[in-house]
N, CA, C and O atoms as a GROMACS GRO file, in nm:
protein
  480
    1UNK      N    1   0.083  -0.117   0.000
    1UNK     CA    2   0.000   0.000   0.000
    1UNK      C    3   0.088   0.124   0.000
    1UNK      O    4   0.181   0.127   0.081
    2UNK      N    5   0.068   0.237  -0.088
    2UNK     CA    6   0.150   0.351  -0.086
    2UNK      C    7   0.135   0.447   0.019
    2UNK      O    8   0.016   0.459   0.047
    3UNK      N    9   0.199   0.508   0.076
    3UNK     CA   10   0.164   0.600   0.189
    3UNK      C   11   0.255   0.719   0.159
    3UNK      O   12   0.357   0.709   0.090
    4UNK      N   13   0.210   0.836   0.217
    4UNK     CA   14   0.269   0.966   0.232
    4UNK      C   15   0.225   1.039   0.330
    4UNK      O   16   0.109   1.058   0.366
    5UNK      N   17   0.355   1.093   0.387
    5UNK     CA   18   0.315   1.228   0.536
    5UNK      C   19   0.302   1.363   0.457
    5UNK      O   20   0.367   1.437   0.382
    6UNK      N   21   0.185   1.351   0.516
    6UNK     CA   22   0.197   1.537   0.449
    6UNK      C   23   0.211   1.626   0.517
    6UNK      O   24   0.129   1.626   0.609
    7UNK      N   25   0.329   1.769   0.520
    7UNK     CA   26   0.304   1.781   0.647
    7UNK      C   27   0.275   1.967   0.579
    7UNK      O   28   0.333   2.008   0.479
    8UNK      N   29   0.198   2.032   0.643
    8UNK     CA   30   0.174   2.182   0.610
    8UNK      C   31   0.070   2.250   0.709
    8UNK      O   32  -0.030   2.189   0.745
    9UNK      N   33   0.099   2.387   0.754
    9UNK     CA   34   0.000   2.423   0.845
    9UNK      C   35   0.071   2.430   0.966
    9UNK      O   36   0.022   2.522   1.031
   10UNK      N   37   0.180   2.369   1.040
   10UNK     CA   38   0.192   2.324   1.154
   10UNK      C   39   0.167   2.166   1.160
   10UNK      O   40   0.233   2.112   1.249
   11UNK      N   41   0.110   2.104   1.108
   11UNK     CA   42   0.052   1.958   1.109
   11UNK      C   43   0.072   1.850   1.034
   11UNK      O   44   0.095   1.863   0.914
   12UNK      N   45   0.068   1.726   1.093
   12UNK     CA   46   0.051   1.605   0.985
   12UNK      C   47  -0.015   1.520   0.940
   12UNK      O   48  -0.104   1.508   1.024
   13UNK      N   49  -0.038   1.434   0.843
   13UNK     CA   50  -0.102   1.390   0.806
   13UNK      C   51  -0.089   1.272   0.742
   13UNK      O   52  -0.022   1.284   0.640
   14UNK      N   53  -0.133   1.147   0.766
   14UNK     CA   54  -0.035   1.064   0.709
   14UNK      C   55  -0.206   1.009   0.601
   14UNK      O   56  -0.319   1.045   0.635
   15UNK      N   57  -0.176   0.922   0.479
   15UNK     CA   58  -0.183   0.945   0.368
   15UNK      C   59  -0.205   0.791   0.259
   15UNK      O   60  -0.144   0.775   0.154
   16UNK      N   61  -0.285   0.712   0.305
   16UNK     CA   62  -0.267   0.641   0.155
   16UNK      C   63  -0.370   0.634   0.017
   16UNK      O   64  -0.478   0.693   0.002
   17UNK      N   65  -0.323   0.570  -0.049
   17UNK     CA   66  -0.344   0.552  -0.181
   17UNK      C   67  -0.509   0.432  -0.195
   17UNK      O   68  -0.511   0.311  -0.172
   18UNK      N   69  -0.615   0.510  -0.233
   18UNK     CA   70  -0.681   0.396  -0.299
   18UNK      C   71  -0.742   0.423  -0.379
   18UNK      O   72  -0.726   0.537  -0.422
   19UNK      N   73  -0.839   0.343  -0.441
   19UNK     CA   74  -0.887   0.388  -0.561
   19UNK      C   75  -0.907   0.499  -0.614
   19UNK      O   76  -0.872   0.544  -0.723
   20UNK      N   77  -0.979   0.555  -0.509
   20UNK     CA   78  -1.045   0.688  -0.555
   20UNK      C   79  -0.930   0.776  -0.472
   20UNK      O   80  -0.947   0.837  -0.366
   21UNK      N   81  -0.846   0.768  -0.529
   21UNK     CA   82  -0.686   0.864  -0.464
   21UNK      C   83  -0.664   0.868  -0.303
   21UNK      O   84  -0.719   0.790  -0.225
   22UNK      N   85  -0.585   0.961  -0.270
   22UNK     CA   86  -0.533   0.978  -0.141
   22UNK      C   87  -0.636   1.017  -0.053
   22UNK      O   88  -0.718   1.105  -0.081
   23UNK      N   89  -0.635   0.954   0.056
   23UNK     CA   90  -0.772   0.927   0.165
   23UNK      C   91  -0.650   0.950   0.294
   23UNK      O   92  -0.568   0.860   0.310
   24UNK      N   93  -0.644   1.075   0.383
   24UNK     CA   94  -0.620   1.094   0.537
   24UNK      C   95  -0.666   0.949   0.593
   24UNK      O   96  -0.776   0.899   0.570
   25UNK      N   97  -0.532   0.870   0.696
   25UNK     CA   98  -0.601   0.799   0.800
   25UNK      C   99  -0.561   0.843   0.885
   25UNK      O  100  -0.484   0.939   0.885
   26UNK      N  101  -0.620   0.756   1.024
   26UNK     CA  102  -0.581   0.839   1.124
   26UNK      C  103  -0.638   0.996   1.166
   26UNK      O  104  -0.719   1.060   1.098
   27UNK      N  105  -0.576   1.041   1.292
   27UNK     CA  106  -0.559   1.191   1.319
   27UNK      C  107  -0.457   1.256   1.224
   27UNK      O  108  -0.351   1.208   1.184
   28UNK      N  109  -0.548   1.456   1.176
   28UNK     CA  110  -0.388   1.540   1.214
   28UNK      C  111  -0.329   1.558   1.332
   28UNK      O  112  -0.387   1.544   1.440
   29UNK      N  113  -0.233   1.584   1.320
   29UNK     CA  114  -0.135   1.615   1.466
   29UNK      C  115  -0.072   1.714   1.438
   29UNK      O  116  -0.078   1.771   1.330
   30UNK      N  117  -0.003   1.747   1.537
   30UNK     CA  118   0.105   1.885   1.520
   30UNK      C  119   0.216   1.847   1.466
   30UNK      O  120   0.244   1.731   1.496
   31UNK      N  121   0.302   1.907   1.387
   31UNK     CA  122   0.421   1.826   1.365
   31UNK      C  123   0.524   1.847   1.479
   31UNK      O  124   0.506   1.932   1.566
   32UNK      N  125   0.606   1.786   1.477
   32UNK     CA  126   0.731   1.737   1.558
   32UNK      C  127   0.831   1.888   1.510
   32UNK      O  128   0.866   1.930   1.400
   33UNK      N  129   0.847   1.926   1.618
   33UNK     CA  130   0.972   2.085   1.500
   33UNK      C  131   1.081   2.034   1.455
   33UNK      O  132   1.116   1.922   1.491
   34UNK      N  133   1.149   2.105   1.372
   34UNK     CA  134   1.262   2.028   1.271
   34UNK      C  135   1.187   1.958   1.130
   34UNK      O  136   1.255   1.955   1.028
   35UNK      N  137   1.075   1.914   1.126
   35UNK     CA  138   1.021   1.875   0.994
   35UNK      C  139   0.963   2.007   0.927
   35UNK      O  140   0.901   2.098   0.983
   36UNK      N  141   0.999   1.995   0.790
   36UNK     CA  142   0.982   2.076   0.703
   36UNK      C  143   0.834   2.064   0.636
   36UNK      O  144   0.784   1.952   0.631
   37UNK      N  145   0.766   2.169   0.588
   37UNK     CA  146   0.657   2.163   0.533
   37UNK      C  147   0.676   2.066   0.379
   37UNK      O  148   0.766   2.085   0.298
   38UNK      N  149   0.573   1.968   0.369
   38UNK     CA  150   0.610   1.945   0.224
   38UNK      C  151   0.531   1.786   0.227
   38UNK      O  152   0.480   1.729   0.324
   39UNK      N  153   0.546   1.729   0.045
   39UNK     CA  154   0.495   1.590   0.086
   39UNK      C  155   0.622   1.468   0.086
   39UNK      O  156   0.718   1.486   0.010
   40UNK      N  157   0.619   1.385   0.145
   40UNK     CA  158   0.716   1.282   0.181
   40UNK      C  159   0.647   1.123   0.146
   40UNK      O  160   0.584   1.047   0.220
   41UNK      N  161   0.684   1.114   0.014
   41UNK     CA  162   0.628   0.981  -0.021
   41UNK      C  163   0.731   0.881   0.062
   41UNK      O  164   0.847   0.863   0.027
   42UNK      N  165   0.684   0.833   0.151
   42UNK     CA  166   0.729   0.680   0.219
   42UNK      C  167   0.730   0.565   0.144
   42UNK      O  168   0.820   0.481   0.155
   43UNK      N  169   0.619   0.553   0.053
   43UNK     CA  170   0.629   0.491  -0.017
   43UNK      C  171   0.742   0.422  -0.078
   43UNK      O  172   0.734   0.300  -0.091
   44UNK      N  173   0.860   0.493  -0.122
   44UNK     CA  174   0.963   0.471  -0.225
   44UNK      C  175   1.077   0.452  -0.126
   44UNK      O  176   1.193   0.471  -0.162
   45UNK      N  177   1.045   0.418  -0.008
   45UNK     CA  178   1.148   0.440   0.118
   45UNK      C  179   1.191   0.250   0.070
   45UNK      O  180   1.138   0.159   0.006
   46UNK      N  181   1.323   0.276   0.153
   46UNK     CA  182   1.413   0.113   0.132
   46UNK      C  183   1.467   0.098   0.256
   46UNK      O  184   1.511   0.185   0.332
   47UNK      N  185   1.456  -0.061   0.276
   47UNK     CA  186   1.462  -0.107   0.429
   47UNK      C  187   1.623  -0.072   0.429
   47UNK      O  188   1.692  -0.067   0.327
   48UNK      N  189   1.675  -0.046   0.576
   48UNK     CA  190   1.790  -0.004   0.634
   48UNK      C  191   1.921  -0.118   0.575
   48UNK      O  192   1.882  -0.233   0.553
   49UNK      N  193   2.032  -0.095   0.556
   49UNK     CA  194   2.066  -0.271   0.590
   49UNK      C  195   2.182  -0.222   0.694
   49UNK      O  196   2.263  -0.131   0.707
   50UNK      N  197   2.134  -0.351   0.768
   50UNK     CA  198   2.192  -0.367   0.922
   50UNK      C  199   2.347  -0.454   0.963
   50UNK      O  200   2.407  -0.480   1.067
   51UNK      N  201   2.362  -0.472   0.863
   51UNK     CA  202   2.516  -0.545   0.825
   51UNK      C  203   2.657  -0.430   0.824
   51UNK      O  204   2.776  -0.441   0.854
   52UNK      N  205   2.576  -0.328   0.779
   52UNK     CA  206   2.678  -0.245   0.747
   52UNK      C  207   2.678  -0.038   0.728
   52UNK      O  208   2.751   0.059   0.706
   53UNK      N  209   2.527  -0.082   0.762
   53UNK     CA  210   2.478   0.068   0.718
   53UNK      C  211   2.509   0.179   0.826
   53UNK      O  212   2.515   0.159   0.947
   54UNK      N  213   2.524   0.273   0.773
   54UNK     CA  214   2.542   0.371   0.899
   54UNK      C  215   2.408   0.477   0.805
   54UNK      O  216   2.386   0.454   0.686
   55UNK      N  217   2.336   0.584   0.880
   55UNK     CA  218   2.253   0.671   0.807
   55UNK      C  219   2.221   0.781   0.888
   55UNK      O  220   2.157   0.779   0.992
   56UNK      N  221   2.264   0.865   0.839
   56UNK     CA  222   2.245   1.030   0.878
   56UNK      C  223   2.153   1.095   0.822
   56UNK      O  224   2.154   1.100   0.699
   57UNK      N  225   2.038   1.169   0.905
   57UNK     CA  226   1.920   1.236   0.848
   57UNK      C  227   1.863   1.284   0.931
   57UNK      O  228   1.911   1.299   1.044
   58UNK      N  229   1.748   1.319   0.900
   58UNK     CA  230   1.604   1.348   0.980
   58UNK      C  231   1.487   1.235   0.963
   58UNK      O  232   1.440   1.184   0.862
   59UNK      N  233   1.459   1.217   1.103
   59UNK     CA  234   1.395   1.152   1.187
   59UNK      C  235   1.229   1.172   1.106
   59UNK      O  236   1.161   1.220   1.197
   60UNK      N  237   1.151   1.159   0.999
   60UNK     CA  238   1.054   1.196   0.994
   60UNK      C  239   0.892   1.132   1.020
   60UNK      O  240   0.787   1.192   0.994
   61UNK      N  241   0.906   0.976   1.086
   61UNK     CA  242   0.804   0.965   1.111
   61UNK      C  243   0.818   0.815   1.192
   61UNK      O  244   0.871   0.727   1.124
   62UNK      N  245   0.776   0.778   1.327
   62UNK     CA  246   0.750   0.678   1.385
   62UNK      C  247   0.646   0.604   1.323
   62UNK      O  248   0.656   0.662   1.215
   63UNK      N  249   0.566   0.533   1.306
   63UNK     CA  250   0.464   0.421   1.257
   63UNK      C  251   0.526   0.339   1.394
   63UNK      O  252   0.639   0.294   1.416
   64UNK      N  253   0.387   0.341   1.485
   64UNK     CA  254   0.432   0.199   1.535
   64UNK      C  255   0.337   0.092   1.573
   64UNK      O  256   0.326   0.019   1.672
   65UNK      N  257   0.255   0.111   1.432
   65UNK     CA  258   0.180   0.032   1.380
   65UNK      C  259   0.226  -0.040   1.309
   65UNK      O  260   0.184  -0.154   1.324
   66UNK      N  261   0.304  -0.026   1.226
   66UNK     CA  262   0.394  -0.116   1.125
   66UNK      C  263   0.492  -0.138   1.221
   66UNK      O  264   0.512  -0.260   1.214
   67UNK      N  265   0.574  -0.087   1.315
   67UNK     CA  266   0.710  -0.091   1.372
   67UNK      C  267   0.810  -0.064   1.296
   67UNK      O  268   0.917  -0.125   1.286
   68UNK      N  269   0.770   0.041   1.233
   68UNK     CA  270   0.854   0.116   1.148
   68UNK      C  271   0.911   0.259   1.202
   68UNK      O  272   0.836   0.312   1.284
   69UNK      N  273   1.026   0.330   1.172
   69UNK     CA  274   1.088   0.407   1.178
   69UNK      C  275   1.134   0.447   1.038
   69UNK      O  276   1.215   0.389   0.966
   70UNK      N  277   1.053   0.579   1.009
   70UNK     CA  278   1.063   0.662   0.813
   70UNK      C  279   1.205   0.774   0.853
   70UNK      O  280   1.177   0.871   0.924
   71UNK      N  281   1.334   0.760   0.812
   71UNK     CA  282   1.407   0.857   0.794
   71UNK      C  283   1.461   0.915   0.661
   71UNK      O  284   1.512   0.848   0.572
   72UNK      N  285   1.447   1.019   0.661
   72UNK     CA  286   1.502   1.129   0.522
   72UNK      C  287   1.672   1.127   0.516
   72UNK      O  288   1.735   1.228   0.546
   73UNK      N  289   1.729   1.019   0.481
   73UNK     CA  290   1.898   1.078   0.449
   73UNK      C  291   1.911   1.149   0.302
   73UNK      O  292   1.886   1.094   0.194
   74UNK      N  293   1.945   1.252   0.318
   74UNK     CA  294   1.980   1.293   0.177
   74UNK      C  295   1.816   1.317   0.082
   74UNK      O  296   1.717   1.375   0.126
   75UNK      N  297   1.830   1.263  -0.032
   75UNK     CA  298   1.688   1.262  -0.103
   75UNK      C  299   1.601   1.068  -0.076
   75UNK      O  300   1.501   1.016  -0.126
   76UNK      N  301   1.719   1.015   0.035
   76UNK     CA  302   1.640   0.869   0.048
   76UNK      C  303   1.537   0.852   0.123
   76UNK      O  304   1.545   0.943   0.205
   77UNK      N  305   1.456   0.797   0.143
   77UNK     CA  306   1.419   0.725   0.267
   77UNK      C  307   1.428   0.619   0.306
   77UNK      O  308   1.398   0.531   0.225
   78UNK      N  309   1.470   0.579   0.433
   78UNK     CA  310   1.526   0.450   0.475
   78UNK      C  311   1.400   0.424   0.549
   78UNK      O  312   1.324   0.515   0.583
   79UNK      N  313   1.377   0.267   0.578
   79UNK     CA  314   1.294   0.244   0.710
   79UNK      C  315   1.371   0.142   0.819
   79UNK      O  316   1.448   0.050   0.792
   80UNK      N  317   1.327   0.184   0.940
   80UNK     CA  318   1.444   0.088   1.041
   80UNK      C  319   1.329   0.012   1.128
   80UNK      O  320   1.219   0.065   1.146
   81UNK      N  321   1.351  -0.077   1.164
   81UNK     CA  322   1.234  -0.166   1.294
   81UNK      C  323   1.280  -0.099   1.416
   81UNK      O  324   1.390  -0.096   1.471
   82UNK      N  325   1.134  -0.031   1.450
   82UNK     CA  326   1.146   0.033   1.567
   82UNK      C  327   1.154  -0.091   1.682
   82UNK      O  328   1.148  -0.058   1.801
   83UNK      N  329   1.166  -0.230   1.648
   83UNK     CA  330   1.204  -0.303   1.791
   83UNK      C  331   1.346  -0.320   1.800
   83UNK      O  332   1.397  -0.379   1.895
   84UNK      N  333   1.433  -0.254   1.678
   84UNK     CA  334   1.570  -0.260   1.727
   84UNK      C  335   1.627  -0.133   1.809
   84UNK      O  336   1.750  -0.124   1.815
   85UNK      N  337   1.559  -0.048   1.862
   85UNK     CA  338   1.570   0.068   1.904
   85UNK      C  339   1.537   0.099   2.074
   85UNK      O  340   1.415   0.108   2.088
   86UNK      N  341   1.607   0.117   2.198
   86UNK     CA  342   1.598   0.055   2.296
   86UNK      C  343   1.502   0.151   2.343
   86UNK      O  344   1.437   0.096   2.432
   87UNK      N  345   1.471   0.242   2.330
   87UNK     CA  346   1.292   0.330   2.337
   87UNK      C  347   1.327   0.394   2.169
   87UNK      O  348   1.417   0.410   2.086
   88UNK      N  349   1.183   0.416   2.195
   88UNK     CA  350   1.118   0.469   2.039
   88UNK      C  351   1.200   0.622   2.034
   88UNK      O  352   1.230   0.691   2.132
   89UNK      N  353   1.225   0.651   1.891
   89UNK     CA  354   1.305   0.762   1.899
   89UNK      C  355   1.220   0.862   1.849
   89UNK      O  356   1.117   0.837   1.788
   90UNK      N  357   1.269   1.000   1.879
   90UNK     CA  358   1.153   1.100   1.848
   90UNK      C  359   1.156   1.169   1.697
   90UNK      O  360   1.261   1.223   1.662
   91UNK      N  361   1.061   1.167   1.622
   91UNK     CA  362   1.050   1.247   1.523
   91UNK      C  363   1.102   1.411   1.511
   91UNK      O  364   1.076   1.498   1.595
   92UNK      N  365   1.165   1.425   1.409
   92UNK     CA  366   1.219   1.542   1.399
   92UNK      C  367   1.362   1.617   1.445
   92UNK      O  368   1.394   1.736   1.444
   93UNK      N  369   1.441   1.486   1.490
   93UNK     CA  370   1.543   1.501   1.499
   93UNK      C  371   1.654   1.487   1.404
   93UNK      O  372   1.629   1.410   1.311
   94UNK      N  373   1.764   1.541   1.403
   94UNK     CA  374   1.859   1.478   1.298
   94UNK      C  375   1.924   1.397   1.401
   94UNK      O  376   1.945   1.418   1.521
   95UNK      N  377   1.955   1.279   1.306
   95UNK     CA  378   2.035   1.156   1.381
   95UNK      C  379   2.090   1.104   1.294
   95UNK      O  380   2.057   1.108   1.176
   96UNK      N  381   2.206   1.030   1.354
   96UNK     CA  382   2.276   0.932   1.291
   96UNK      C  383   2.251   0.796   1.340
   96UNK      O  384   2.268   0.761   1.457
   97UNK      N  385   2.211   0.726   1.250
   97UNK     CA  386   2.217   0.541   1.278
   97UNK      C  387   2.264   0.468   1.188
   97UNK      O  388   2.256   0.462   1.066
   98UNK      N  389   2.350   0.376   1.328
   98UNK     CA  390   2.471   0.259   1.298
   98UNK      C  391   2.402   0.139   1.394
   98UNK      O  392   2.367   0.132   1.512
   99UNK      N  393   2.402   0.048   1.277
   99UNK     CA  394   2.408  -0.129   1.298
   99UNK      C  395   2.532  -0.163   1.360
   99UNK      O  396   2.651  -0.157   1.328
  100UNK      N  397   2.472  -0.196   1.449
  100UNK     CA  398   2.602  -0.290   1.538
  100UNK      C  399   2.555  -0.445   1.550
  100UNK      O  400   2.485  -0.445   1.652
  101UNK      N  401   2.557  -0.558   1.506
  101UNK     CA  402   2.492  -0.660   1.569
  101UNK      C  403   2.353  -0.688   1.635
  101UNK      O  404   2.315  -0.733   1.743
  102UNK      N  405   2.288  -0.636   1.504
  102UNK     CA  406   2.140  -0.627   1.557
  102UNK      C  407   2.112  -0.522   1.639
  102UNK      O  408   2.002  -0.542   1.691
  103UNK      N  409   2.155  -0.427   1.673
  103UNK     CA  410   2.128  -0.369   1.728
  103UNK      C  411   2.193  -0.219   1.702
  103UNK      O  412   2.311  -0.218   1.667
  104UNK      N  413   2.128  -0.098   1.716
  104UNK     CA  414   2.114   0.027   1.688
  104UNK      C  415   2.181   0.144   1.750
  104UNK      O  416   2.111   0.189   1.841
  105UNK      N  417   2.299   0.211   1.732
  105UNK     CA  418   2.377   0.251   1.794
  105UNK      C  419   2.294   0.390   1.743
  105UNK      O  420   2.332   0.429   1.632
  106UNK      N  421   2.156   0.496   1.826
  106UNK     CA  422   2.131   0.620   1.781
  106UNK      C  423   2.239   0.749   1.849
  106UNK      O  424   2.270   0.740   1.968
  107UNK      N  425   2.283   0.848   1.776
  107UNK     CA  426   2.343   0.980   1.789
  107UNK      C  427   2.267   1.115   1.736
  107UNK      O  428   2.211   1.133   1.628
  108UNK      N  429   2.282   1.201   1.846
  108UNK     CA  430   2.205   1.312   1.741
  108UNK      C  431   2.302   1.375   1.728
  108UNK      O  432   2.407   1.378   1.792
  109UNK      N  433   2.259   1.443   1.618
  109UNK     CA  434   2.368   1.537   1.525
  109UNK      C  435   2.339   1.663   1.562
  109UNK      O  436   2.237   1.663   1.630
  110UNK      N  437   2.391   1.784   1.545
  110UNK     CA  438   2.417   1.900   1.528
  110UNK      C  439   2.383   1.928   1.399
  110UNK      O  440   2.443   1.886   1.301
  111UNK      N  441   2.292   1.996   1.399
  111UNK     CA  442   2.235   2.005   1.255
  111UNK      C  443   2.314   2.116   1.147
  111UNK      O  444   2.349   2.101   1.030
  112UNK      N  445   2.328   2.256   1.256
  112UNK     CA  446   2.415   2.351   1.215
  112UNK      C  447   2.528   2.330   1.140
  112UNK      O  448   2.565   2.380   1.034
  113UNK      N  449   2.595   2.218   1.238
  113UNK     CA  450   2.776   2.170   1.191
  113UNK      C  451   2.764   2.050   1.152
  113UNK      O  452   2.874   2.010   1.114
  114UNK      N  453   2.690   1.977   1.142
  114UNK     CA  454   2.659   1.808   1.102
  114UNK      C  455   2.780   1.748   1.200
  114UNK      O  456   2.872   1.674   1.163
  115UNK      N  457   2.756   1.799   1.328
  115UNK     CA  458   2.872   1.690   1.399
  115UNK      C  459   2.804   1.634   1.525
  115UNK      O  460   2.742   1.700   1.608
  116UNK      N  461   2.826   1.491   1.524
  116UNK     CA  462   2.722   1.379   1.616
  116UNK      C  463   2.794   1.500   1.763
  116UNK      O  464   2.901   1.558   1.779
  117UNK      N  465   2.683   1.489   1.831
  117UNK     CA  466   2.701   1.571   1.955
  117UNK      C  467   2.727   1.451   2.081
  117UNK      O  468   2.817   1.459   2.166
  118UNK      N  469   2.608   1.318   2.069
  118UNK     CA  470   2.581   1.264   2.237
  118UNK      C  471   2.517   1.129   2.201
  118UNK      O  472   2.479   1.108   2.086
  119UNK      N  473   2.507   1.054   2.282
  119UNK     CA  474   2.472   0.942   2.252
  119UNK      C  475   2.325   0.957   2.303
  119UNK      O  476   2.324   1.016   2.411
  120UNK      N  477   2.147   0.908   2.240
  120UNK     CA  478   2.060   0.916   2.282
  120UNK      C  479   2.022   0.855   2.373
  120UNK      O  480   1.909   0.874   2.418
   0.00000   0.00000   0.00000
């Protein structure tokens, strides 16, 4: 199923695809600050790989209905399993994530200087 966050207004909106086009599910909400107004097809997002990946971005959407985690690196979107994550991480952060052995080494970044600041 295709999905997209939409986010404009202050708010979000998450978004899928059916026949008769894009149908709101769910609540709007407020957005998380640090997300940018705009639409974010998830859709075209590609699972993390955990062997070797490291990924720097913004944080743009928990699902933890799917147990998904949607991040923006660059023009990608990655998705990560929010059960490898030792609490749920917050939307709208920039972060960096590294696979260690199954398991999720999160950092937030400094967005200004792109330099990892602290361990979450």
């Amino acid at each position: 199923m295709k999905q997209r966050l939409i986010v404009m207004n202050g708010h979000r909106a998450l978004q899928n695809l059916t026949e008769n086009g894009w149908k709101t599910t769910g609540l709007i909400k407020p957005i998380e600050e640090g997300i940018k107004p705009g639409i974010y097809n998830l859709f075209v997002s590609n699972p993390a790989d955990t062997e070797k990946g490291v990924y720097e971005g913004l944080l743009l959407f928990v699902d933890k209905e799917k147990g998904l985690v949607y991040q923006q690196v660059n023009q990608d979107y990655i998705t990560h399993k929010l059960e490898l994550f030792e609490k749920s991480p917050l939307a709208g952060k920039t972060v960096s994530i590294q696979y260690d052995n199954e398991k999720v080494n999160l950092k937030k970044i400094d967005a200004i200087s792109k330099k990892r600041t602290h361990k979450l």
